[in-house]
Residue frames as a rotation matrix with the C-alpha (Angstrom) as fourth column:
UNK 1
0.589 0.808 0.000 0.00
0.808 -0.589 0.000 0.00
0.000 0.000 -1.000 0.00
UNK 2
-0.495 -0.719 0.488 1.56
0.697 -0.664 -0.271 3.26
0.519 0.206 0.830 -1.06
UNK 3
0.074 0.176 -0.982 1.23
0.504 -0.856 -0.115 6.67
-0.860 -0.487 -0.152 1.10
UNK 4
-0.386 -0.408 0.828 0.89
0.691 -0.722 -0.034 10.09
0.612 0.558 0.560 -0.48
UNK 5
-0.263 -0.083 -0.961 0.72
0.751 -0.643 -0.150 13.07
-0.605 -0.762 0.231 1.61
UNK 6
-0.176 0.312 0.934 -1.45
0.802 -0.504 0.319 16.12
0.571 0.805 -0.162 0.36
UNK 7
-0.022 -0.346 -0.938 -0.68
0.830 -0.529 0.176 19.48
-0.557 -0.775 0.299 2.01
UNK 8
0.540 0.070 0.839 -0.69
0.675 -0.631 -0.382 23.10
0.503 0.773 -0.388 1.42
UNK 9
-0.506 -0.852 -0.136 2.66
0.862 -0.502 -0.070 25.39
-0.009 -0.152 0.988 1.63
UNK 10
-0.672 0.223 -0.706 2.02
-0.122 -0.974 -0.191 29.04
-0.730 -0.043 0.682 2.17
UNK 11
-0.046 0.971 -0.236 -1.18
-0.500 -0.227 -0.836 28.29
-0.865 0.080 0.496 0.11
UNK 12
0.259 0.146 -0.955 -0.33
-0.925 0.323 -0.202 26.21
0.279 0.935 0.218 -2.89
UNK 13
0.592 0.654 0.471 -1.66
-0.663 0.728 -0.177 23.15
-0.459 -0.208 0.864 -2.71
UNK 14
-0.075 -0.961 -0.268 1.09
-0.916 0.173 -0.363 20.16
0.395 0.218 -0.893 -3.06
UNK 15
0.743 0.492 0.453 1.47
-0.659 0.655 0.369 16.32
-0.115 -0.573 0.811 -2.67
UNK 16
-0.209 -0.867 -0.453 4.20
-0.735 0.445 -0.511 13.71
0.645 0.227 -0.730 -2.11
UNK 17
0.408 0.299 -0.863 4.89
-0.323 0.931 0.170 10.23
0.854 0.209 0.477 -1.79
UNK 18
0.157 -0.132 0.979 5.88
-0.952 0.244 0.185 8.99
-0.263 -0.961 -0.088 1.94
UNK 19
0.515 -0.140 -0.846 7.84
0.059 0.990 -0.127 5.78
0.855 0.015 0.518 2.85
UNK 20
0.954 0.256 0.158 8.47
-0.143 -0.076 0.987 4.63
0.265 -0.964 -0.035 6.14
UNK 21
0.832 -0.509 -0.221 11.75
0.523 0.589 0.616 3.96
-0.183 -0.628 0.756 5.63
UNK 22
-0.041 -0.512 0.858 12.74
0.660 -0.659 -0.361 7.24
0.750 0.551 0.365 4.65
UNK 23
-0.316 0.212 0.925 11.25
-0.424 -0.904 0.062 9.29
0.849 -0.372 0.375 7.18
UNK 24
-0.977 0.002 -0.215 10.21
0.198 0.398 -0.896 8.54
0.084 -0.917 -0.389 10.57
UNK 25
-0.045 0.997 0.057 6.88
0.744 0.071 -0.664 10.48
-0.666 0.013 -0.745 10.01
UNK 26
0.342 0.203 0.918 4.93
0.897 -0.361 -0.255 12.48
0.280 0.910 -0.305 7.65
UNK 27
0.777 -0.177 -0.605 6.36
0.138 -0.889 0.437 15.77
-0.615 -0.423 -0.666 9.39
UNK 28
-0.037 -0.971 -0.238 9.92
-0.066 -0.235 0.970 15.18
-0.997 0.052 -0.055 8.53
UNK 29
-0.201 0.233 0.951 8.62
0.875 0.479 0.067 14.19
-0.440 0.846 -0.300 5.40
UNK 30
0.590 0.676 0.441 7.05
0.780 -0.618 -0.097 17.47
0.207 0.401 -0.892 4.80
UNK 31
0.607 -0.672 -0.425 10.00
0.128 -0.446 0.886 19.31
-0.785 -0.592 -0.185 6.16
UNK 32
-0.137 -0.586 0.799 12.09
0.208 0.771 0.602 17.27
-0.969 0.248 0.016 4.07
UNK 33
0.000 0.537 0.844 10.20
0.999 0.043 -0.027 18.21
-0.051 0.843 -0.536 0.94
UNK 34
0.778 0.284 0.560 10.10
0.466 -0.859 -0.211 22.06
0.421 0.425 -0.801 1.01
UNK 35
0.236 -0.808 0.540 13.60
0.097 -0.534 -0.840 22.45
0.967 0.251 -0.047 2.79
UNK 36
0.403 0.056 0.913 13.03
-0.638 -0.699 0.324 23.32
0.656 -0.713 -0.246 6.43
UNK 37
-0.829 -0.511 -0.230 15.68
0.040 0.356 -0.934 22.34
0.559 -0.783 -0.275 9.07
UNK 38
0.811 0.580 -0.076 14.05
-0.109 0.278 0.955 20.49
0.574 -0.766 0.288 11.97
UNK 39
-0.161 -0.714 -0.681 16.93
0.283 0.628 -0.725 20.74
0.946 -0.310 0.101 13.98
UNK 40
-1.000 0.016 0.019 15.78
-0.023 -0.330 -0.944 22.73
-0.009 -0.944 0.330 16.94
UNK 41
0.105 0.994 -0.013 12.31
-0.943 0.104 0.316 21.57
0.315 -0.021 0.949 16.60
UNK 42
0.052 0.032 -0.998 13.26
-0.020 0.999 0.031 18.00
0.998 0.018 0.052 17.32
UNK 43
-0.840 -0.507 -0.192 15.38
0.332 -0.201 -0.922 19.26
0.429 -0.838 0.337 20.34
UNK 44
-0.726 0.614 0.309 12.33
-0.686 -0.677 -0.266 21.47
0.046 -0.406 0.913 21.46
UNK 45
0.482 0.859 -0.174 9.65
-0.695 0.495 0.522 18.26
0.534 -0.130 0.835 21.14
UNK 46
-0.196 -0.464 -0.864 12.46
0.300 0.810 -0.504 15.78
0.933 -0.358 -0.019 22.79
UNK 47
-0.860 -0.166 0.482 11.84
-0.116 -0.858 -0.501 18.26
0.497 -0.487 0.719 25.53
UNK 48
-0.145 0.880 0.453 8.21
-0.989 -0.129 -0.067 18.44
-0.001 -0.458 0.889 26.00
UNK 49
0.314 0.096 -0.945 8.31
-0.367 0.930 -0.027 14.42
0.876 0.355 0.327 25.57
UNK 50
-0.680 -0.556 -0.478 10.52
0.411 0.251 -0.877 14.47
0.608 -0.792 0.058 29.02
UNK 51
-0.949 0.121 0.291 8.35
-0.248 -0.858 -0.451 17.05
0.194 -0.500 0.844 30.62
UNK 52
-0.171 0.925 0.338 5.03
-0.980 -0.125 -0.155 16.03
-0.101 -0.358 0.928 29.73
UNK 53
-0.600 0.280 0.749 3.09
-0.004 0.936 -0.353 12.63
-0.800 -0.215 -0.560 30.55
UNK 54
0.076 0.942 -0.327 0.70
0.095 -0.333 -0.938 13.68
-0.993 0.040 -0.114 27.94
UNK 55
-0.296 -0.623 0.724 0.93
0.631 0.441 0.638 12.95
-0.717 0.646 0.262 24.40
UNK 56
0.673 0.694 0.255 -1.64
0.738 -0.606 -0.296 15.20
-0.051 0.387 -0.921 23.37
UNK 57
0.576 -0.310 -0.756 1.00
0.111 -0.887 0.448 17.89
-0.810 -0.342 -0.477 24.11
UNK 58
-0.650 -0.693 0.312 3.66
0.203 0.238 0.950 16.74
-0.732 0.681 -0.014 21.59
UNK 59
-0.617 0.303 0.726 1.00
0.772 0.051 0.634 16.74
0.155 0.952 -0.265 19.02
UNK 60
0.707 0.666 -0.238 -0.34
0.615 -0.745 -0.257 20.25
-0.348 0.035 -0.937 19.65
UNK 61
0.319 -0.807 -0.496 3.12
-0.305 -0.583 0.753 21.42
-0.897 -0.088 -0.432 19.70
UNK 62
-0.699 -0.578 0.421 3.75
0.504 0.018 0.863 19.95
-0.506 0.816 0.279 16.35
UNK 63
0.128 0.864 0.488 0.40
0.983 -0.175 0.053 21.26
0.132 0.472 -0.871 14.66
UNK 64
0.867 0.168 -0.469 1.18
0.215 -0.975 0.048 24.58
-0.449 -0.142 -0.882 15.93
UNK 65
-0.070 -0.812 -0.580 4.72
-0.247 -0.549 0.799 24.84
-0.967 0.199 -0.162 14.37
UNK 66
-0.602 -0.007 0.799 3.89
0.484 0.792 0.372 23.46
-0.635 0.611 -0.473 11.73
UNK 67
0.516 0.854 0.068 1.03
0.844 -0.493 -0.212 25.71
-0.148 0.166 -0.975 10.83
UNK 68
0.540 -0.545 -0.641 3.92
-0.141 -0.810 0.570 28.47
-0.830 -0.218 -0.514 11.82
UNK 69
-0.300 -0.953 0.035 6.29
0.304 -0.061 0.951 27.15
-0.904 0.296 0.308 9.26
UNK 70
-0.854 -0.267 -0.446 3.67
-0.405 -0.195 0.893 27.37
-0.326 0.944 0.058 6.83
UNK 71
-0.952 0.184 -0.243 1.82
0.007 0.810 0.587 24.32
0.305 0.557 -0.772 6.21
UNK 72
-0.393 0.891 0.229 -1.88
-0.676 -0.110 -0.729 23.70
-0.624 -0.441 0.645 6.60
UNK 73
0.174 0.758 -0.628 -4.50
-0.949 -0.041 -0.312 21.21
-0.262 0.650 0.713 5.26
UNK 74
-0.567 -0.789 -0.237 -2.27
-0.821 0.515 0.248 18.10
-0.073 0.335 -0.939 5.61
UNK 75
0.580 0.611 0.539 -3.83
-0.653 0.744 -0.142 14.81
-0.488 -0.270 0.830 4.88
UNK 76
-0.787 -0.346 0.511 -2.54
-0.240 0.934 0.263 11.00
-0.569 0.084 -0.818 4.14
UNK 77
0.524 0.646 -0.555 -4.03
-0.852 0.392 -0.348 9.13
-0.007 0.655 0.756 1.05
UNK 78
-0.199 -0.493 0.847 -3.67
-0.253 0.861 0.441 5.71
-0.947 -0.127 -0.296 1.41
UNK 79
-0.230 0.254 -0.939 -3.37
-0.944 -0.294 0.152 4.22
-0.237 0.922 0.307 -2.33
UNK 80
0.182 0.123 0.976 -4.65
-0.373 0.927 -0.047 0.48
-0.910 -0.355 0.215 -2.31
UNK 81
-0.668 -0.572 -0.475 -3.14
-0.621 0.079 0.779 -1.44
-0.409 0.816 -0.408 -5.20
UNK 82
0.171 0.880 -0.444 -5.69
-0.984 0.172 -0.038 -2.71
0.042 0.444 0.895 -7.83
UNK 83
-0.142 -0.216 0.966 -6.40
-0.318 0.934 0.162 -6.58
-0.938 -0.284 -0.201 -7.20
């Protein structure tokens, strides 16, 4: 089953292919794809990951930078291969 990832950069409306052994998740993936160091974002969610019991945090904190860097509208398309 193939991934594609369908997102929109500062408004224009973009999609790429996603494999798990490229990327760890569709972030870096999307990072990865339009240029943008994650190097003190990682450092800054390893962080709240120690701090908080609460996973829900990590994944506000990425949705909000995200959104900051740009991005908006992301979705996963799963492509099922014709039998």
């Amino acid at each position: 089953m193939a991934l594609k990832i369908q997102y929109h950069f500062k408004g224009i409306h973009r999609e790429i292919g996603f494999a798990n052994d490229k990327y760890h998740d569709i972030y870096e993936a999307l990072a990865a794809a339009e240029g943008i160091d994650l190097t003190q974002f990682l450092a800054m969610e390893r962080q709240i990951a120690a701090l908080s019991r609460d996973k829900k945090a990590i994944k506000d904190y990425r949705e909000n930078e995200f959104a900051r860097f740009g991005f908006s509208d992301i979705t996963v398309i799963r492509e099922e291969k014709p039998q």
